[in-house]
C-alpha positions as CSV (number, residue, x, y, z in Angstrom):
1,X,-28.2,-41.4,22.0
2,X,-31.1,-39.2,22.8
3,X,-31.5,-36.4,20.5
4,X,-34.1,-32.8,20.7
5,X,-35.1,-32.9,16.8
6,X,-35.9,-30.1,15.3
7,X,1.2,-13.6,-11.1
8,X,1.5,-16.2,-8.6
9,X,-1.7,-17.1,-6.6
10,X,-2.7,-14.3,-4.7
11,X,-1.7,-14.3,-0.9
12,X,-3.8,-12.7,1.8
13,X,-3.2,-13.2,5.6
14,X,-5.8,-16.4,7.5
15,X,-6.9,-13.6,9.4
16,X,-8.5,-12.0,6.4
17,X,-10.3,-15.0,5.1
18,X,-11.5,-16.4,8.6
19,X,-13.0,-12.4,9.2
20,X,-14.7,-12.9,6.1
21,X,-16.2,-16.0,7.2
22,X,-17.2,-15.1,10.8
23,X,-19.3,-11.9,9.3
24,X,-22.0,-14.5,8.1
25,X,-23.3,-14.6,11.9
26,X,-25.0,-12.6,14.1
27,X,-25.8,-11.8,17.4
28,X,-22.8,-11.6,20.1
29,X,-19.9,-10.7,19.2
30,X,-16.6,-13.1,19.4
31,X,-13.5,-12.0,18.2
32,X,-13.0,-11.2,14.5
33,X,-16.6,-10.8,13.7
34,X,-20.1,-11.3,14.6
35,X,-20.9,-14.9,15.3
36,X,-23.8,-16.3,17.5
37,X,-22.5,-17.7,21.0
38,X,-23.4,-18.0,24.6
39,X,-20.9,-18.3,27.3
40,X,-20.8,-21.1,29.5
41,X,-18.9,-20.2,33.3
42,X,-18.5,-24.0,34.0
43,X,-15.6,-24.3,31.3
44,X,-12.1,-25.2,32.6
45,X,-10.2,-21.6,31.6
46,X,-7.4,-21.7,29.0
47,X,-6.1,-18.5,30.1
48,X,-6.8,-16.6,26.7
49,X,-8.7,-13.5,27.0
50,X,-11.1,-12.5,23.9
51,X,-13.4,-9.8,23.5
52,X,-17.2,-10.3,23.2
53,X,-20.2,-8.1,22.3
54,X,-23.1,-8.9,25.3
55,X,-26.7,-8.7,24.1
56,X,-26.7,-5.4,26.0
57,X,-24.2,-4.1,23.5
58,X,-21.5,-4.2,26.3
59,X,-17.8,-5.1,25.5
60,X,-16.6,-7.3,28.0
61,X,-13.5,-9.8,27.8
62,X,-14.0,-13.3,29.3
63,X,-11.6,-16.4,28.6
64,X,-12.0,-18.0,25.3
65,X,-12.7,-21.6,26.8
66,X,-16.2,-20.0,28.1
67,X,-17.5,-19.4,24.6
68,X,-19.9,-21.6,23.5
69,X,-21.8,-21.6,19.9
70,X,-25.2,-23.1,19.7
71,X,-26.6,-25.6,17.2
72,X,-28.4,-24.6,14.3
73,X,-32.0,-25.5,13.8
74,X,-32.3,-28.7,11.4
75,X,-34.7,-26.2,9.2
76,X,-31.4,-23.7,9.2
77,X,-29.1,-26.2,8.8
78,X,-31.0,-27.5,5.2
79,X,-30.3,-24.0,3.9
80,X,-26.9,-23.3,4.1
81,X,-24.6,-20.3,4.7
82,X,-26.0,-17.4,2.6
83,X,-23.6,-15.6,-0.4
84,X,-21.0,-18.9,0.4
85,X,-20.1,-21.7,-2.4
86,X,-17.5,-23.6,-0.5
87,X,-14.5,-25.5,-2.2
88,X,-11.6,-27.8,-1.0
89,X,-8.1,-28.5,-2.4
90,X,-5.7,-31.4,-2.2
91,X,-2.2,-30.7,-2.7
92,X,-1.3,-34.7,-3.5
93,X,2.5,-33.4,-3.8
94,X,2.4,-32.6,-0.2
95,X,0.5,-35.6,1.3
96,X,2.9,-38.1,3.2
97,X,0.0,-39.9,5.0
98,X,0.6,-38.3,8.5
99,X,-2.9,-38.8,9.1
100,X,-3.5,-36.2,10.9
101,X,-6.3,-35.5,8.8
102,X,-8.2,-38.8,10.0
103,X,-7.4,-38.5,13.4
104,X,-9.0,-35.1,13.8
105,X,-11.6,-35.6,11.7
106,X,-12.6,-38.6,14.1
107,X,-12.1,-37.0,17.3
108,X,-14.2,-34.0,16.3
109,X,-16.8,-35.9,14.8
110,X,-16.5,-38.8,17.8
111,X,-15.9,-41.4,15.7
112,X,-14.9,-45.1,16.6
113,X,-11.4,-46.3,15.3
114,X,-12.9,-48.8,12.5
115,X,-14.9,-45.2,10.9
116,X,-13.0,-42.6,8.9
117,X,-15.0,-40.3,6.8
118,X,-11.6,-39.0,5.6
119,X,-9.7,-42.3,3.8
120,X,-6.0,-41.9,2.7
121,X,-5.6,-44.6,-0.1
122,X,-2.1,-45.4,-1.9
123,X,-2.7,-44.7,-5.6
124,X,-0.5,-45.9,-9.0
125,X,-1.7,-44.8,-11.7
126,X,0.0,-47.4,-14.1
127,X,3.0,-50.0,-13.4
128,X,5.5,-47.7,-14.9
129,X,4.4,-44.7,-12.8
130,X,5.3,-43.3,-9.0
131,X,2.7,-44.2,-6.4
132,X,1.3,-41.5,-4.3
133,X,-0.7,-40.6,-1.2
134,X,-3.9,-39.7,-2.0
135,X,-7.0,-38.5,0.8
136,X,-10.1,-38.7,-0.2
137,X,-13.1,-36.9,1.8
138,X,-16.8,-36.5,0.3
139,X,-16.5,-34.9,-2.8
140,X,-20.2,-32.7,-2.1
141,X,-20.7,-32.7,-5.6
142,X,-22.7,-30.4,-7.5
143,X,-24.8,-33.6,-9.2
144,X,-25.0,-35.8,-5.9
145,X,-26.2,-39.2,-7.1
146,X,-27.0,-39.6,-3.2
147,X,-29.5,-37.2,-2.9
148,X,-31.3,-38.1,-6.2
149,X,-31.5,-42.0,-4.5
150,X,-32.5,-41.1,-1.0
151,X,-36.7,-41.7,-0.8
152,X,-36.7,-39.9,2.4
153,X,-34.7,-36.6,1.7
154,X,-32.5,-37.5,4.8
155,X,-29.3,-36.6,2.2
156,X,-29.7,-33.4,0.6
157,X,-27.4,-30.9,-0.9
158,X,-27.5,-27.0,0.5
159,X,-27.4,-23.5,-1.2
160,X,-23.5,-23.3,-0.2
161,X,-22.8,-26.6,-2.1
162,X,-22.3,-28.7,1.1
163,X,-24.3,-32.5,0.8
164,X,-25.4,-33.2,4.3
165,X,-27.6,-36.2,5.9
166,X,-29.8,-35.4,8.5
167,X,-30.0,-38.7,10.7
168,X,-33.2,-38.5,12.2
169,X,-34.8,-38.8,8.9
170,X,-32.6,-41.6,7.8
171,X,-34.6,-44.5,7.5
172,X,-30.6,-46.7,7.2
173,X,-32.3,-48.4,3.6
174,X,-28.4,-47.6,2.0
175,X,-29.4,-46.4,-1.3
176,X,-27.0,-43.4,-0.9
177,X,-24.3,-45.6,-0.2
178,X,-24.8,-47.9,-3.3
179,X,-25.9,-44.4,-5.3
180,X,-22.4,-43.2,-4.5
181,X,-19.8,-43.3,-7.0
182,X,-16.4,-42.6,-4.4
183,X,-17.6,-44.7,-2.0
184,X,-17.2,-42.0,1.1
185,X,-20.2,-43.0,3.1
186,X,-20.2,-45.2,6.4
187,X,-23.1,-47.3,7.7
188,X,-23.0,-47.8,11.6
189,X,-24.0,-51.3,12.5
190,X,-24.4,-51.0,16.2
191,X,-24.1,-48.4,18.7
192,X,-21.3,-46.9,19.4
193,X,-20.5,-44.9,23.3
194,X,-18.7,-42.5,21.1
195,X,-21.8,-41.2,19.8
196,X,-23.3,-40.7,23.7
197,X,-20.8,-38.2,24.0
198,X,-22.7,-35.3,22.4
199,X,-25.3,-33.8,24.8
200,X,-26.4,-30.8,22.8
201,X,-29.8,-31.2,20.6
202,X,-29.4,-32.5,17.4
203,X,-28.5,-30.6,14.2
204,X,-27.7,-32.4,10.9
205,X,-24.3,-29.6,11.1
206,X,-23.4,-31.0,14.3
207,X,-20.1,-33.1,14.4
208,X,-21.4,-36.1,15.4
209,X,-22.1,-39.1,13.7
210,X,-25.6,-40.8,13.0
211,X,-26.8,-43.8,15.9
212,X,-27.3,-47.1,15.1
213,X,-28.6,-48.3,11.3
214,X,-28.7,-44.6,10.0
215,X,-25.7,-43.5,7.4
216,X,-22.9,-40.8,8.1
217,X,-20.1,-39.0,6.0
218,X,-17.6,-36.5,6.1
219,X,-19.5,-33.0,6.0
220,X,-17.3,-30.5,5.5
221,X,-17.6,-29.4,9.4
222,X,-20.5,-26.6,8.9
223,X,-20.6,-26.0,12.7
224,X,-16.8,-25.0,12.1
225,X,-17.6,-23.1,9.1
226,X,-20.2,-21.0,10.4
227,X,-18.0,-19.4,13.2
228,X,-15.4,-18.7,10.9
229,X,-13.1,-21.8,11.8
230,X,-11.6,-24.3,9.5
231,X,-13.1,-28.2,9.3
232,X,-11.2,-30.7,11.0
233,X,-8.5,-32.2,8.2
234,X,-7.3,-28.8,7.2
235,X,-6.5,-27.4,10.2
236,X,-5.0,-30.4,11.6
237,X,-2.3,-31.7,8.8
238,X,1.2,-31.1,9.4
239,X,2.1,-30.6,6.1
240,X,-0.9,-27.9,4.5
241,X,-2.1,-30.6,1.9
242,X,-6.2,-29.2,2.4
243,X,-7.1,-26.2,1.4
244,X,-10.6,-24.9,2.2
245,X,-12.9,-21.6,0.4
246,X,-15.5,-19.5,-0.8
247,X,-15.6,-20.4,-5.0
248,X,-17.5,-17.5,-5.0
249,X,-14.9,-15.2,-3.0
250,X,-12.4,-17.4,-5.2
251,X,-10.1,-17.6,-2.2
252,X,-8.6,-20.8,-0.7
253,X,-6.6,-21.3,2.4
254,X,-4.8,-24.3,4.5
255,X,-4.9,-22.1,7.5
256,X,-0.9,-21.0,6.8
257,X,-1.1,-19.8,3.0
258,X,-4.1,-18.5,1.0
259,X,-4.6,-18.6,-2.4
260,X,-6.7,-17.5,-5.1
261,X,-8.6,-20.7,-6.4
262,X,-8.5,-19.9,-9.5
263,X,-5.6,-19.2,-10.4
264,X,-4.0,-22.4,-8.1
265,X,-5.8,-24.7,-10.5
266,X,-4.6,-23.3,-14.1
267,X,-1.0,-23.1,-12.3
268,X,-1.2,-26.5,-10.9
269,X,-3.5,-28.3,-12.9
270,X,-6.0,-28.8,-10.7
271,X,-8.6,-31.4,-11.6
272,X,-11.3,-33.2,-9.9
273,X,-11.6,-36.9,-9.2
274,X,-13.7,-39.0,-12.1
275,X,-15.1,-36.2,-14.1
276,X,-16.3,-38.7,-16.3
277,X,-18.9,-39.3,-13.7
278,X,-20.5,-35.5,-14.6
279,X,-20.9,-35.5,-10.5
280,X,-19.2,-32.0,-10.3
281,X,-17.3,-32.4,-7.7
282,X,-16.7,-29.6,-4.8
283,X,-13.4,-31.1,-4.5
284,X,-10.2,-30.6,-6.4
285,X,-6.9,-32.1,-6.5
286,X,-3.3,-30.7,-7.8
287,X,-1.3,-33.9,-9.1
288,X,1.8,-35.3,-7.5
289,X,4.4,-33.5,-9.4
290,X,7.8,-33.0,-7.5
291,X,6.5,-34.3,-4.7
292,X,8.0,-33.1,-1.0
293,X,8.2,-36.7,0.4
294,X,9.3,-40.1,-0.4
295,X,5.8,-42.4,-0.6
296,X,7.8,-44.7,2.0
297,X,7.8,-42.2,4.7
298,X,4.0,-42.6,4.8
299,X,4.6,-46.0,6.7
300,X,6.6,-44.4,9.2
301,X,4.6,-45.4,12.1
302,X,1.7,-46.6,11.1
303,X,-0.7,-48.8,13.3
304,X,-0.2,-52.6,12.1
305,X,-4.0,-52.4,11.2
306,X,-3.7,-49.9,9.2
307,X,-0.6,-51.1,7.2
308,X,-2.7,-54.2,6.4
309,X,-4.8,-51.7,4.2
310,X,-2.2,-51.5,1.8
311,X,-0.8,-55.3,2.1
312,X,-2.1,-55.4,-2.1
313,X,-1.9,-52.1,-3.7
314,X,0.1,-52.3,-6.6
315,X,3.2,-50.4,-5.1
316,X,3.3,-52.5,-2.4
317,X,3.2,-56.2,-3.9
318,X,6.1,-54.7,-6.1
319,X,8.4,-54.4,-3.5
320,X,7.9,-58.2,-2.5
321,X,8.6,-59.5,-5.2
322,X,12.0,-57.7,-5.3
């Protein structure tokens, strides 16, 4: 690919939290806020109208499928969203392993079938307790082993908290992959026509994974972010296991509900993944007490591939044997 370098929890409406995200912009106006965006004429119509600010400051409404937001520079995209600190939560009680998540995540970011950068592994913690679903994304940790490995600074960690690799940099010499303690990163071994798909120039925040010997991960989805949309996994699962924030704003939301974060944590119990590790995870998970689904129903339909993943969890060499 040829790339152009460069009380209960408090409850407030998705409208509220995506206005609040959309405000970081500038430039035209789309609806909800000010966001950067072009429009492009060529785009099949949906037949939603939306309202946009022209340069000219002239309100005009032109179908949503015709909005378009540009790349940031790769200079930008090192910096991060100003006055942002963002935060994800993982309702384990919820997860069924619809995979929804996955699925999304690789169609946005054009992935090939054999990458995920979200993983939904089947967890026990001891023989005597239940099993349970249990996603696991990047953590974008506050202390990213990664980024204190890389000798190139093609993996670096932003003001907003969000690790990203810049792929034009990477040099594909895997020390962040061996640096990292969860295991989230993916190396691609050969080229993929997935990744031709992408015509725009390159931006580390562009959804789109790294060519041939150079190292990708999930990212959070900071071209989402930045016009007020949600990444990938949280808007896509059926069953509102991901939520997504501002730590500073202290507000989390799975696109239906929204929380304060704060407070969802003492109530649940949040914790993050291996604290031993003293990574400081941006991640956080709420355990898998009364749980809304049976851990069987996360077979229900699974690709035979897939099931193979799970052929000798504990859980699962249990039941043969019985």
């Amino acid at each position: 690919m040829k790339r152009e370098s460069d009380n209960h929890p408090k409850k407030s409406s998705r409208r509220d939290f995506l206005k609040k995200s959309l405000v970081a912009g500038a430039g035209v106006v789309a609806t909800g806020g000010l966001v950067e965006a072009y429009l492009d004429t060529q785009a099949a119509e949906s037949g939603e109208k939306v309202k946009v600010l022209t340069t000219d400051g002239e309100i005009v409404e032109v179908d949503k499928a015709h909005i378009r937001y540009p790349r940031v520079s790769r200079k930008k995209s090192r910096e991060g969203i100003p006055g942002k600190k963002f935060v994800m939560v993982i309702d384990l009680a919820r997860c069924k392993n619809a995979r929804a998540c996955v699925e999304k995540c690789q169609e946005g970011h054009h992935l090939p079938k054999d990458q995920e950068f979200m993983k939904v592994y089947l967890l026990q913690d001891t023989e005597y307790t239940a099993p349970y679903w249990f996603p696991k994304p990047c953590y974008h940790c506050d202390n990213p082993l990664c980024v204190s490995v890389c000798p190139v600074g093609a993996t670096y960690k932003r003001s907003d908290g969000i690790v990203l690799i810049d792929t034009d940099r990477c040099i594909g010499c895997k020390f962040c992959i061996t640096g990292c303690p969860y295991s989230t990163r993916v190396f691609a071994w050969r080229h993929y026509e997935e990744y031709d798909e992408d015509t725009q120039p390159y931006s580390p925040e562009a959804s789109s994974p790294g060519v041939e010997g150079t190292v990708s991960k999930c990212d959070f989805c900071p071209d989402l972010i930045r016009v007020g949309k949600l990444p990938y996994c949280v808007a896509s699962c059926p069953m509102g296991v991901i939520y997504f924030g501002d730590l500073d704003e202290d507000v989390v939301t799975n696109g239906t509900e929204t929380y304060q974060f704060s407070q969802l944590i003492r109530d649940r119990a949040g914790y993050r993944y291996l604290e031993v590790l003293g990574t400081r995870p941006s991640v956080y998970y709420l355990p898998p007490v009364e749980r809304q689904f049976p851990v069987d129903r996360g077979f229900d339909g699974l690709d035979e591939e897939v099931e193979k993943r799970y052929e000798n969890t504990p859980y699962i060499t249990k039941q043969k044997r019985k």
